[in-house]
C-alpha positions as CSV (number, residue, x, y, z in Angstrom):
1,X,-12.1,12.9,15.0
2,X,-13.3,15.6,12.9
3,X,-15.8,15.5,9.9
4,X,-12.7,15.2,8.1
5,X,-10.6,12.0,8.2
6,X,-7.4,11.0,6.7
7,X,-6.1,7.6,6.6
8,X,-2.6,6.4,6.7
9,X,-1.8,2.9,5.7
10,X,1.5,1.3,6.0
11,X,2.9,-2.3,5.6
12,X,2.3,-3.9,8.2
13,X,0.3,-4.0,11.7
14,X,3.4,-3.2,13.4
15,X,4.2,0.0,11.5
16,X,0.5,1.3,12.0
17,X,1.0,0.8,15.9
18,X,4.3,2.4,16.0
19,X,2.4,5.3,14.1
20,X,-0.4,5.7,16.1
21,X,2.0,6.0,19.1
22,X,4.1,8.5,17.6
23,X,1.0,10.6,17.5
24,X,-0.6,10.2,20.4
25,X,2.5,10.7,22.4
26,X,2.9,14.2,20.3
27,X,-0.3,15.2,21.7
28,X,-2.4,15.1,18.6
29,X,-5.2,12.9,17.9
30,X,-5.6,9.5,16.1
31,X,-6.9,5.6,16.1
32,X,-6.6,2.5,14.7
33,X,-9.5,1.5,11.6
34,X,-10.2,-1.1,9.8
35,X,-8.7,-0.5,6.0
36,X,-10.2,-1.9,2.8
37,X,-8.3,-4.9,2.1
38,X,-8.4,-3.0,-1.9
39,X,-6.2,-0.5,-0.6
40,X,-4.4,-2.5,2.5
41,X,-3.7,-5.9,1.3
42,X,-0.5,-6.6,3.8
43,X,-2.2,-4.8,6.6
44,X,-5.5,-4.5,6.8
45,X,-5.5,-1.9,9.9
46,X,-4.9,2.3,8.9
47,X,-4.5,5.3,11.0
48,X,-7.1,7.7,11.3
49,X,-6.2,11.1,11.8
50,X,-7.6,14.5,11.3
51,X,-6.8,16.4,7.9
52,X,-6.2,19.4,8.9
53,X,-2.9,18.0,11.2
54,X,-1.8,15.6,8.0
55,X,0.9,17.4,7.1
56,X,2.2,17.6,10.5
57,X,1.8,13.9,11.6
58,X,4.0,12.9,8.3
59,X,6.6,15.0,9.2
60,X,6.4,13.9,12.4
61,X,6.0,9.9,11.1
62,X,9.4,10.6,8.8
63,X,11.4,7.5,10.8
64,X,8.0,6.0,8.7
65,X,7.9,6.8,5.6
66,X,9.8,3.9,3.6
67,X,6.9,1.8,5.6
68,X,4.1,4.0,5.0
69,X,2.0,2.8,1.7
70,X,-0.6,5.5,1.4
71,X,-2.8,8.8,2.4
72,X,-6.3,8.9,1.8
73,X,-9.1,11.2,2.8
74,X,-12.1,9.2,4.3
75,X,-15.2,9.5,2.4
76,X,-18.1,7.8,4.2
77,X,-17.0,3.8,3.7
78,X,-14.7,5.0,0.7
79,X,-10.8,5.4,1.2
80,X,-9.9,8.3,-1.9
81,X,-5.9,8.6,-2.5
82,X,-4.2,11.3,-1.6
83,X,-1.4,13.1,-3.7
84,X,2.2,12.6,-2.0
């Protein structure tokens, strides 16, 4: 990953693997994190990507997006929201 990390959080452990596969078979670059249960209560698992591809992996995660519960932008062990 790069210094930069997104999360993505969805709504349940399911959803986040179905994610991450998604990605990775796209050829772009993610993994499974632990999420702060404050900001993951269902799921407790997130997907970390890189940033700069966020716009791309939620385009390419729309079959997703009723089941996606957040973005954040990882900042050391703190998850900060994301607009949209």
């Amino acid at each position: 990953m790069t210094s930069q990390a997104c999360a993505l959080t969805f709504l349940s452990v399911h959803d986040v693997i179905k994610a991450e596969k998604l990605v990775l078979a796209a050829g772009l670059r993610a993994r499974l994190i632990p999420a702060p249960k404050q900001i993951s209560p269902e799921c407790g698992m997130a997907l970390q990507i890189d940033c700069e591809r966020l716009s791309k992996i939620v385009e390419l995660l729309a079959s997703l997006q009723a089941r996606r519960t957040g973005s954040f932008r990882i900042a050391g062990a703190a998850f900060e929201p994301l607009e949209g």
